[in-house]
C-alpha positions as CSV (number, residue, x, y, z in Angstrom):
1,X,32.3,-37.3,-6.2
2,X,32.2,-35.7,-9.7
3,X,30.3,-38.5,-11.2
4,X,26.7,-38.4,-8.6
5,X,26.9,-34.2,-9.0
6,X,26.9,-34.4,-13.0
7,X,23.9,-37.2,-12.5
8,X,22.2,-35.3,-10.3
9,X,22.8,-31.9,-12.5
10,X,21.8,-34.2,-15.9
11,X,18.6,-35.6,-14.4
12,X,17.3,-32.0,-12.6
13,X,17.8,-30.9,-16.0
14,X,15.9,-33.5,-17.4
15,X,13.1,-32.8,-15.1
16,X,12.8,-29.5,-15.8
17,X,11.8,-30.0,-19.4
18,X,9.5,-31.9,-18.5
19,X,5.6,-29.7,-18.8
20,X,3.9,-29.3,-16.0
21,X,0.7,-29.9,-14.9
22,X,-1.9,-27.3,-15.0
23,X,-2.5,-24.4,-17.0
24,X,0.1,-21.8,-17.8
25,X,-0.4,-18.5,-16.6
26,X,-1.2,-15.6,-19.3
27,X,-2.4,-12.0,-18.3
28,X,-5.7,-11.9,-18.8
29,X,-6.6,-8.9,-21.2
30,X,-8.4,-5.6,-19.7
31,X,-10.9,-2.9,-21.8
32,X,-8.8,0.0,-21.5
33,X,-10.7,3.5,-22.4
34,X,-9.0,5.4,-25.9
35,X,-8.6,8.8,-24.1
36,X,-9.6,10.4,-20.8
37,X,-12.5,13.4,-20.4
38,X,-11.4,16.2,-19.2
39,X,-7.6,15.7,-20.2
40,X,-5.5,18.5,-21.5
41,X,-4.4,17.6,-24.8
42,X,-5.5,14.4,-27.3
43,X,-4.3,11.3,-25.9
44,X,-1.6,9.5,-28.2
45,X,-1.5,5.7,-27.7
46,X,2.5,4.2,-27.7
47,X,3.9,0.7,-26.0
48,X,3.9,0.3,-22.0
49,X,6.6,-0.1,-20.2
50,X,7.0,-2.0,-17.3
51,X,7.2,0.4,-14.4
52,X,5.1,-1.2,-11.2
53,X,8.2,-1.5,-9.6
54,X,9.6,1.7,-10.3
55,X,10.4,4.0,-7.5
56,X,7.5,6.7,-6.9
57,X,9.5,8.6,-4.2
58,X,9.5,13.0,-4.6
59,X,6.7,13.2,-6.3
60,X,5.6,15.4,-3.2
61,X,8.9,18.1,-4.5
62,X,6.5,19.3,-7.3
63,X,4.7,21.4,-4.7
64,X,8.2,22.9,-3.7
65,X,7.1,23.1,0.1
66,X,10.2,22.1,2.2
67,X,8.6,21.5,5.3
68,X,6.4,18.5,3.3
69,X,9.6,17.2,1.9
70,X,11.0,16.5,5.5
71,X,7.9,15.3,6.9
72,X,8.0,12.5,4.0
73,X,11.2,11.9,4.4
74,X,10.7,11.0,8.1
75,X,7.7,8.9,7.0
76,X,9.0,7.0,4.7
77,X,11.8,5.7,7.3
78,X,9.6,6.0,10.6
79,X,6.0,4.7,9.6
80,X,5.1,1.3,11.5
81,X,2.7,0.6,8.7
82,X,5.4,0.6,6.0
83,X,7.5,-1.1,8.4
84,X,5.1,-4.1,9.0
85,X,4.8,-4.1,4.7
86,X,8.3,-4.1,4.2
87,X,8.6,-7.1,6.7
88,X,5.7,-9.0,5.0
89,X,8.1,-8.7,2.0
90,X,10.6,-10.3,3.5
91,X,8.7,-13.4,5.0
92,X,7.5,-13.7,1.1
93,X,10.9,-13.9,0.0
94,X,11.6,-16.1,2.3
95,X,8.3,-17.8,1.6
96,X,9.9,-18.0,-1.9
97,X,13.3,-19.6,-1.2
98,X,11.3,-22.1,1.0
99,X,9.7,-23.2,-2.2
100,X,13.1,-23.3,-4.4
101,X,14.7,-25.5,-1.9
102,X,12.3,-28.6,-2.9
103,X,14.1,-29.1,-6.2
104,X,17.2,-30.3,-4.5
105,X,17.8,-33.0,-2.8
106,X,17.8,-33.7,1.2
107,X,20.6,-34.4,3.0
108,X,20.6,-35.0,6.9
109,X,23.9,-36.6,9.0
110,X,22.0,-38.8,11.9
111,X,24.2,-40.0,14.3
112,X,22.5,-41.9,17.2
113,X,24.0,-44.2,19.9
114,X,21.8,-46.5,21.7
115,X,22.8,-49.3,24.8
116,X,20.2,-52.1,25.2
117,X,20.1,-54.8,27.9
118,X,18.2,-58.3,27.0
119,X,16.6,-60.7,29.0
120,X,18.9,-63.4,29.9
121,X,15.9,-65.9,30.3
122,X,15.6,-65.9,26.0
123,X,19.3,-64.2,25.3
124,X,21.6,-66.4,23.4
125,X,24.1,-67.2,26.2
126,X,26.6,-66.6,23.9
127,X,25.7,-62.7,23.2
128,X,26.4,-60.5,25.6
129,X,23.5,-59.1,27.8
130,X,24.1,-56.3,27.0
131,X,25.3,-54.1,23.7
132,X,26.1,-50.6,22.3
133,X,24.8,-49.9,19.0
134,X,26.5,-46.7,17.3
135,X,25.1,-45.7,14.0
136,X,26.6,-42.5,11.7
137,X,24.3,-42.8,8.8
138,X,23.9,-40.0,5.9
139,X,20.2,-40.1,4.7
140,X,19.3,-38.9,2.1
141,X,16.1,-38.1,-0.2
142,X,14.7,-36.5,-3.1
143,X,11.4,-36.3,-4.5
144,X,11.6,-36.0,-8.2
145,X,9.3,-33.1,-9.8
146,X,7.8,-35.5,-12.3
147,X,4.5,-33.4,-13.3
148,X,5.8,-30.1,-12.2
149,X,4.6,-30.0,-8.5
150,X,7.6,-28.1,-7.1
151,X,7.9,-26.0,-10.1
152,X,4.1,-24.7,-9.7
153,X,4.6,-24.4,-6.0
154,X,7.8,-21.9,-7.2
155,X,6.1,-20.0,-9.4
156,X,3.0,-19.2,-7.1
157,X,5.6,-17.7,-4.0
158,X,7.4,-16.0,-6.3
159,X,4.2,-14.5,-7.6
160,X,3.4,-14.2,-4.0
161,X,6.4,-12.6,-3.3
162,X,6.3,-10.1,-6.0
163,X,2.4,-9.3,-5.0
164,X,4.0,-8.7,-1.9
165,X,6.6,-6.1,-2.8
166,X,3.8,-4.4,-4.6
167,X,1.8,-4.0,-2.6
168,X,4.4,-2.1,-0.1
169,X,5.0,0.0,-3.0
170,X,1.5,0.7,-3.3
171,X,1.5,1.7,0.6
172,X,4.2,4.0,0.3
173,X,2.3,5.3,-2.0
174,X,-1.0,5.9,-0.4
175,X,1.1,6.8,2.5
176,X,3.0,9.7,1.0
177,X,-0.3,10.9,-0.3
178,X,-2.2,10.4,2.5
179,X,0.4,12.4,4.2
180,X,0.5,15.6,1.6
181,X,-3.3,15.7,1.8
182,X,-3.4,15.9,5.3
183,X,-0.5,18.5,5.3
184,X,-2.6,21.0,3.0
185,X,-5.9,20.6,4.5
186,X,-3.9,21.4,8.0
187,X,-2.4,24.6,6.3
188,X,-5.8,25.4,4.5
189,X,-7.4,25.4,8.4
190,X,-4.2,27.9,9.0
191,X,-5.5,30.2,6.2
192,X,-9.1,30.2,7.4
193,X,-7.8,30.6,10.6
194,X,-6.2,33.7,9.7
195,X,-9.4,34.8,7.9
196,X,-11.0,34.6,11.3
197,X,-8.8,36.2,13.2
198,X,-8.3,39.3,10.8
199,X,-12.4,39.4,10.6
200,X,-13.0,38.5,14.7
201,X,-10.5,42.2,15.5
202,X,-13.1,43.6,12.7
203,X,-16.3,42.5,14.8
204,X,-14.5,43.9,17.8
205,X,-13.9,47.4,16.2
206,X,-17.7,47.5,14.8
207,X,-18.7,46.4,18.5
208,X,-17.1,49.3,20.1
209,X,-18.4,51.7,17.4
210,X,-21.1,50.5,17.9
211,X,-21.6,50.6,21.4
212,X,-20.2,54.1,21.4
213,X,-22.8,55.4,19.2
214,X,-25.6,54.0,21.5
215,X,-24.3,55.9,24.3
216,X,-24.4,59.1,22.1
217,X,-27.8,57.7,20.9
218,X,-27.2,57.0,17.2
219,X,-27.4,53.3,17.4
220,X,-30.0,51.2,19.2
221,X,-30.0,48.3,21.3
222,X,-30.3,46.2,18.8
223,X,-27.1,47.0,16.8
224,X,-25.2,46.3,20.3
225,X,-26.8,43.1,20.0
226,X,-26.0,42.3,16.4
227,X,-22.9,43.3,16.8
228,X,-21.9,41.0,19.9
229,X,-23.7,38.0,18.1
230,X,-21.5,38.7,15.4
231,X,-18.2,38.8,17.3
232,X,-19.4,35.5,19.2
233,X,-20.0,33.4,15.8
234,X,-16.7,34.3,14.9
235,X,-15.0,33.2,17.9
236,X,-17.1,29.6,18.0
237,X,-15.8,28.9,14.5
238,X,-12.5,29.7,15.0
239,X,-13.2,27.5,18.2
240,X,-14.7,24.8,15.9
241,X,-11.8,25.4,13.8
242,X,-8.6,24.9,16.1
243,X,-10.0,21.4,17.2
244,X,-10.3,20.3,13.8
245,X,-6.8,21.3,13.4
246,X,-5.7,19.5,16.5
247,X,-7.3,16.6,15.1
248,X,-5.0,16.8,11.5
249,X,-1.8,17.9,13.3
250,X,-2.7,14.6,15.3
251,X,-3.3,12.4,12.2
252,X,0.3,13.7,10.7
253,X,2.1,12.7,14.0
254,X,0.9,8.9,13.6
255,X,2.0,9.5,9.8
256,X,5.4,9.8,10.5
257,X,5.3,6.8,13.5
258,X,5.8,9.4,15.9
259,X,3.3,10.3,19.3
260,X,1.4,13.3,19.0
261,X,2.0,13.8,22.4
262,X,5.5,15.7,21.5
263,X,4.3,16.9,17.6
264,X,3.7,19.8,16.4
265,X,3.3,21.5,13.2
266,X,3.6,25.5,13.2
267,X,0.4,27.5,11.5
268,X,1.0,28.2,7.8
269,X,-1.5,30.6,6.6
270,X,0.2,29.8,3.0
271,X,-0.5,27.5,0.5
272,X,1.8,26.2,-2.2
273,X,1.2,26.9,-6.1
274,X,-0.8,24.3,-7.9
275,X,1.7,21.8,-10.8
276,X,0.5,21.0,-13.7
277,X,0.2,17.5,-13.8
278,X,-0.8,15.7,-17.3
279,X,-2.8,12.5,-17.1
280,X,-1.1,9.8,-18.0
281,X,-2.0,7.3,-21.2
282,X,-4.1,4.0,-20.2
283,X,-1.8,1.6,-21.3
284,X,0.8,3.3,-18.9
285,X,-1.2,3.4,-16.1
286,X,-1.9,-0.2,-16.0
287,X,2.0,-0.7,-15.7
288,X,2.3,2.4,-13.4
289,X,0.0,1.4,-10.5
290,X,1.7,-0.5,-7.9
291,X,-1.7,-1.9,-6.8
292,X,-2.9,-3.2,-10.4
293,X,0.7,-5.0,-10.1
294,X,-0.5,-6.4,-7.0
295,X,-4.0,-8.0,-7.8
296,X,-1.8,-9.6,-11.1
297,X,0.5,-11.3,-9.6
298,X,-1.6,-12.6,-7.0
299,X,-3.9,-13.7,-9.9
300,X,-0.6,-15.3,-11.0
301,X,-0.3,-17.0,-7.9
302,X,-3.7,-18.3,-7.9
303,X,-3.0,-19.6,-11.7
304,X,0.3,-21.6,-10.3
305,X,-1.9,-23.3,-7.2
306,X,-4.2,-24.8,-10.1
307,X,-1.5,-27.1,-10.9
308,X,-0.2,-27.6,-7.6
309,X,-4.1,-28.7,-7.1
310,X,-3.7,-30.7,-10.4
311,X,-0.7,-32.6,-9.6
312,X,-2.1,-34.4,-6.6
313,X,-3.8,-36.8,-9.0
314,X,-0.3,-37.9,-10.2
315,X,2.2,-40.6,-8.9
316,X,4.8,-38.7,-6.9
317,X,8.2,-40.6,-6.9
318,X,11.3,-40.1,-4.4
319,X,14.5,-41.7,-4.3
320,X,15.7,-42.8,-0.9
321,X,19.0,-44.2,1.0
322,X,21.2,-44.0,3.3
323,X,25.5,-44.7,3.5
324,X,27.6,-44.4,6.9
325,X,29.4,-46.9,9.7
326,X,27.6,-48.8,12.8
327,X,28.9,-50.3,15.0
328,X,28.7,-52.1,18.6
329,X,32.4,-50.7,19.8
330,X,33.9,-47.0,18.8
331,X,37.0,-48.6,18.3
332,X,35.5,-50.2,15.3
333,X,33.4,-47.6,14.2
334,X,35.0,-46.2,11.0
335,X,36.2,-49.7,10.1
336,X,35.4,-50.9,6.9
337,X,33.5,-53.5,8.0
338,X,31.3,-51.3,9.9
339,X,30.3,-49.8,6.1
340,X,26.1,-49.6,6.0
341,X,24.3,-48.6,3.2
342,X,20.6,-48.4,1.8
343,X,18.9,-47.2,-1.7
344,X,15.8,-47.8,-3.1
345,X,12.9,-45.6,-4.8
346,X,10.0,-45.0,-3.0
347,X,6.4,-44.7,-5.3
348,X,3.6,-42.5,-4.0
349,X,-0.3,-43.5,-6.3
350,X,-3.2,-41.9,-5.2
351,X,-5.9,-44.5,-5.9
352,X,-9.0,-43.0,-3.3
353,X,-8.5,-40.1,-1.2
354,X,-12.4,-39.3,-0.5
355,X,-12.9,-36.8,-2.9
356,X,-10.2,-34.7,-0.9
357,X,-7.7,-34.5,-3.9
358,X,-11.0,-32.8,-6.8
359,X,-11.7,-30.5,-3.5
360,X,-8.4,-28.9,-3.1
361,X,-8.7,-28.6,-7.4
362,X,-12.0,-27.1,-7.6
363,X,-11.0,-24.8,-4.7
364,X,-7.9,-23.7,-6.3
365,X,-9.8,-22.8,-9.4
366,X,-12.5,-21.2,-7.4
367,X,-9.3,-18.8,-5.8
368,X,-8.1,-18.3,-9.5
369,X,-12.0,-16.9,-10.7
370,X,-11.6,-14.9,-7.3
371,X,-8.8,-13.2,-7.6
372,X,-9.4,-12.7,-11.5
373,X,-12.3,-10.2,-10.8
374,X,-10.6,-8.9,-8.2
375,X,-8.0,-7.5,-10.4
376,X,-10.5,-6.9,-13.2
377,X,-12.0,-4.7,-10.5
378,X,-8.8,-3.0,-9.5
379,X,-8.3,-2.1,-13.2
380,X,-12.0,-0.2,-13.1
381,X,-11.3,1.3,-10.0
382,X,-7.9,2.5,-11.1
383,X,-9.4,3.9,-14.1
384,X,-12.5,5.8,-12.0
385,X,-9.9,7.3,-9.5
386,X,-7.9,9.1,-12.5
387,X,-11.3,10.0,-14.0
388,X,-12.8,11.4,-10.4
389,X,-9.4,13.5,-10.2
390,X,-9.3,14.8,-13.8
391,X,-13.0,15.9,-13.4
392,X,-12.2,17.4,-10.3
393,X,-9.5,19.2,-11.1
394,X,-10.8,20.9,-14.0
395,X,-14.0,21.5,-12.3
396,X,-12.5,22.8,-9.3
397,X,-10.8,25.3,-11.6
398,X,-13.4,26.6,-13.1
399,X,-15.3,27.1,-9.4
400,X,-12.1,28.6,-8.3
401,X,-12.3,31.2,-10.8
402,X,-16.0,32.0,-10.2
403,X,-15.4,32.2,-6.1
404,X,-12.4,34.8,-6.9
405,X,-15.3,37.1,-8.8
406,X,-18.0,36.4,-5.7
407,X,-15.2,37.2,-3.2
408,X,-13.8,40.5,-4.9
409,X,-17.6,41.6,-5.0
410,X,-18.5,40.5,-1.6
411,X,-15.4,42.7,-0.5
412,X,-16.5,45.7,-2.3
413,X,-20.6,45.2,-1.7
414,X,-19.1,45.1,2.2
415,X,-17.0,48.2,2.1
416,X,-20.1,49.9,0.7
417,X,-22.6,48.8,3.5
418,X,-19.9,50.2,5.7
419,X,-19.8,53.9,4.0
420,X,-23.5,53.9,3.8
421,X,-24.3,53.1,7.4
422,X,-21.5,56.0,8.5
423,X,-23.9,58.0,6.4
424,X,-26.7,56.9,7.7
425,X,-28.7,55.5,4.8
426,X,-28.5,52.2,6.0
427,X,-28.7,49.7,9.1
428,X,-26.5,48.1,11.1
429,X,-28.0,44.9,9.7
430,X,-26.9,45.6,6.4
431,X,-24.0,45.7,7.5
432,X,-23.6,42.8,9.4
433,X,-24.7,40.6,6.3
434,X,-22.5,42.2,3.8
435,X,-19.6,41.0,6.2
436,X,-21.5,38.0,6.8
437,X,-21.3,37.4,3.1
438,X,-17.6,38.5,2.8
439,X,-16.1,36.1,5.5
440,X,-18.2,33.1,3.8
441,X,-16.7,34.1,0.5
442,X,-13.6,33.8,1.6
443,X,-13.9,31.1,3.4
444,X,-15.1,29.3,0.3
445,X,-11.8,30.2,-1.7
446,X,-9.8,29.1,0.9
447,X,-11.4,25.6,0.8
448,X,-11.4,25.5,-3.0
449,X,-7.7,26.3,-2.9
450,X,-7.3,23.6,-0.2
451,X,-9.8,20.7,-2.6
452,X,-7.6,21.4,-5.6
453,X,-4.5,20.7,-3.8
454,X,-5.9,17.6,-2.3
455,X,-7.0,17.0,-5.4
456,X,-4.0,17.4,-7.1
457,X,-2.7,14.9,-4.7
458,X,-5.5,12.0,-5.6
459,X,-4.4,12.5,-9.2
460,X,-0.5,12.0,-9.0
461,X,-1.6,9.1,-6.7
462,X,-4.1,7.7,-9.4
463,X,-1.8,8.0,-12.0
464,X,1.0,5.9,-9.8
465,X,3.5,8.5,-8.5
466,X,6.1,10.3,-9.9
467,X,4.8,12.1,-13.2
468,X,6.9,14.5,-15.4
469,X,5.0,18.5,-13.9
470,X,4.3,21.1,-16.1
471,X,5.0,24.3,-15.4
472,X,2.9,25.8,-11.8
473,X,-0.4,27.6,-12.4
C-alpha cells in the first residue's frame, strides 16, 4: 500500500510544477493622488500594509454614546442582511474546497448484484437458464492537471471566496455606518423637536398676551391673528417632524433585524461631541477598504478563468481502472478466482468543437476587461468618498461657526423686538419675524450639528473603519 501512495504523492508533485496555462495574475497598478485637500496636516507617504481583512468593529465607541454601542452590537449579531453575507461566505468556501478536491483522485466502491433469465430456445443447454451475477468492484479515476486546468479552477474560487469574505466585511461596514447615521439624524430630530416645543409654549404665551391686550384695546385684530398663525406653524412642523422621526426609529428597527412593530428609541435632545478623525494616507486606504479588496480579487478570479478558458484547447488525460471480486454464487465471491481488474488511460483531444472552445476564451477575457474597470472604478470612487467627506467636514465647520454668530444675534435681535413692542415702538409683526428668524436659526445649527456627525460617519467609513481619533472638538 505504501508503494501506489508515494507514486501518487511523486507524480501530483510532478504535476504541480508543471506551468499552467493562461496568464498569471498581477495587481494591476492604480494613480493614487500625493496628498488629500482639505487634510489636517502634510501627508507623509510610507509602505501599506495589508489590512482589508482587518476587523473594523468599535469604531462607532469614538462617539462615546452607549446607547449606539448596544444598538451595534445587536446589529452586528441580528441583521438578516449580514446574515445572508456571512452565508454566501460559506457557500464560497465551500465553493473553494469543491475546487481543491479535483487534484485527487476518485474513488467509488460499486457493488451491484444482478439475476438474469435467458431464452432457452438459443441458451446453451448446458448453462443454466438462469444466473446471479455479483460484482464488488473499486473504480477508480483521476484526471491528471497536465496544463494547469484544476489549478486555475483553484485559484479563481479561492479568489471568489476571498471576494466573498470581503465583501461581508465591507457590509458590516456600511451597515454599522448606515446604522450611526441614522442614530444621529434621529437624535438631531429630538433636538429640533425640543426647539419646537420650547418655542410652540412661547407662541402660546405671546397669544394670550396678545389676546389680552385686544380685549383692553392695545392690540388689534390682526396681532390675534398673527399670533395664532404663528402658534399653528409651529405645531405642523413639529407635526411634520414626529413622522419623519417615526420613519428613522423605523429604519433602525430593520437595522438591527428586529420589527418595528415592538421598537422603540427614547428622544435624545443630545448630541455626542464630534472626534477628530485624521484622513488616512492613499496607499493605506487602498489596503484598508474592504470593498477595493472585493473588486481585486474578483478581478483575480476573472484572471484565473482566462486559463480555465485556455486550457480547453489542450488534451486532457485521466487514468482509469477498476480491482474487486464477481462472481455467480456468494459462496465464491471473495475467492481468488473471482479476482477482476481493469487499467487503462483514457485521452481526451479536442479537434472541432464549433467555435464553442475560442467563445468561452474570448468571454472569459471579456469578464477579466470587466471586472478590471470595475475595480479601477472602485479605486476612484473610494478616493471621491474620502475627498467628499474631508471637504465636508471642514466646510461644515466653518458654516457651523458662522450659524453659532447668526443664532446668538437672532436671539438677541428677538429679545429686543420683544422689549420694544412692550414699549410700544414697534408691531407685533416685528415681533413675530424676529422669532421667526430665531427658531430658523436654530434650527439650522441643529442640522449642521446633525450633517457633521453624519458626516463624520461617511469619513471613518471612507477611510475603511477603525482609525486611531484625536482628541473631541
Amino acid at each position: 500500500m505504501r508503494m501506489p501512495a508515494l507514486l501518487l504523492a511523486s507524480a501530483a508533485s510532478a504535476l504541480a510544477a508543471l506551468p499552467s496555462v493562461g496568464p498569471d495574475y498581477v495587481r494591476p497598478a492604480t494613480g493614487t493622488p500625493p496628498a488629500y485637500r482639505f487634510a489636517d496636516g502634510a501627508a507623509e507617504w510610507k509602505a501599506a500594509v495589508p489590512a482589508d481583512t482587518a476587523s473594523r468593529d468599535g469604531w462607532w465607541t469614538l462617539f462615546g454614546d452607549a446607547d449606539l454601542d448596544a444598538l451595534e452590537s445587536v446589529a452586528l449579531a441580528d441583521n438578516q442582511d449580514l446574515q445572508a453575507a456571512a452565508a454566501r461566505v460559506q457557500q464560497a468556501v465551500a465553493a473553494a474546497g469543491l475546487a481543491r478536491s479535483a487534484y485527487a483522485p476518485q474513488l467509488a466502491l460499486a457493488p451491484d448484484f444482478q439475476r438474469t433469465r435467458f431464452s432457452t430456445t438459443i441458451a446453451n443447454p448446458y448453462v443454466a437458464t438462469v444466473q446471479d451475477d455479483l460484482n464488488v468492484p473499486l473504480v477508480a479515476s483521476w484526471e491528471l492537471d497536465l496544463f494547469g486546468r484544476f489549478r486555475r479552477l483553484n485559484e479563481a474560487a479561492r479568489a471568489d471566496a476571498q471576494a466573498r469574505a470581503a465583501a461581508f466585511q465591507s457590509l458590516r461596514l456600511s451597515l454599522t455606518a448606515n446604522l450611526a447615521a441614522t442614530y444621529f439624524s434621529l437624535h438631531g430630530l429630538d433636538r429640533e423637536l425640543e426647539i419646537l416645543r420650547r418655542t410652540e409654549d412661547l407662541r402660546r404665551q405671546n397669544l394670550r398676551l396678545v389676546s389680552a391686550q385686544y380685549t383692553h384695546g392695545a392690540a388689534t385684530q390682526l396681532d390675534t391673528a398673527r399670533a395664532e398663525a404663528e402658534l399653528a406653524h409651529v405645531e405642523t412642523e413639529a407635526a411634520a417632524l414626529a413622522v419623519r422621526r417615526e420613519s428613522l426609529q423605523n429604519a433602525l428597527a430593520v437595522l438591527v433585524g428586529t420589527s418595528a412593530v415592538g421598537f422603540r428609541v427614547g428622544p435624545d435632545p443630545r448630541l455626542p461631541a464630534l472626534p477628530r478623525i485624521p484622513a488616512g494616507l492613499p496607499s493605506e486606504l487602498l489596503q484598508r477598504r474592504p470593498d477595493i479588496a472585493a473588486a481585486e480579487r474578483a478581478l483575480a478570479a476573472a484572471n484565473a478563468r482566462i486559463g480555465v478558458a485556455t486550457s480547453a484547447f489542450f488534451p486532457a488525460l485521466s487514468l482509469t481502472g477498476s480491482a474487486g471480486f464477481e462472481s455467480a454464487a456468494t459462496s465464491r465471491l471473495f475467492g481468488a478466482d473471482s479476482r477482476i481488474w481493469a487499467f487503462g488511460p483514457s485521452l481526451y483531444l479536442p479537434l472541432f468543437q464549433g467555435g464553442r472552445n475560442r467563445a468561452n476564451l474570448d468571454q472569459a477575457h471579456a469578464v477579466f476587461a470587466e471586472s478590471l474597470a470595475a475595480y479601477r472604478q472602485q479605486v476612484l470612487a473610494a478616493f471621491q468618498e474620502v475627498q467628499d467627506a474631508l471637504a465636508a467636514q471642514q466646510l461644515l465647520g466653518a458654516q457651523a461657526e458662522a450659524q453659532d454668530r447668526a443664532i446668538a444675534a437672532s436671539r438677541r435681535a428677538a429679545d429686543l423686538a420683544q422689549k420694544r413692542y412692550d414699549a410700544g415702538y414697534v408691531s407685533f409683526l416685528d415681533v413675530v419675524d424676529a422669532e421667526r428668524t430665531e427658531l430658523a436659526d436654530e434650527r439650522g445649527g441643529v442640522q449642521l450639528a446633525t450633517a457633521r456627525l453624519t458626516v463624520t460617519v461617511a469619513l471613518v467609513k471612507a477611510l475603511g473603519g477603525t482609525w486611531a481619533a484625536g482628541p473631541a472638538r
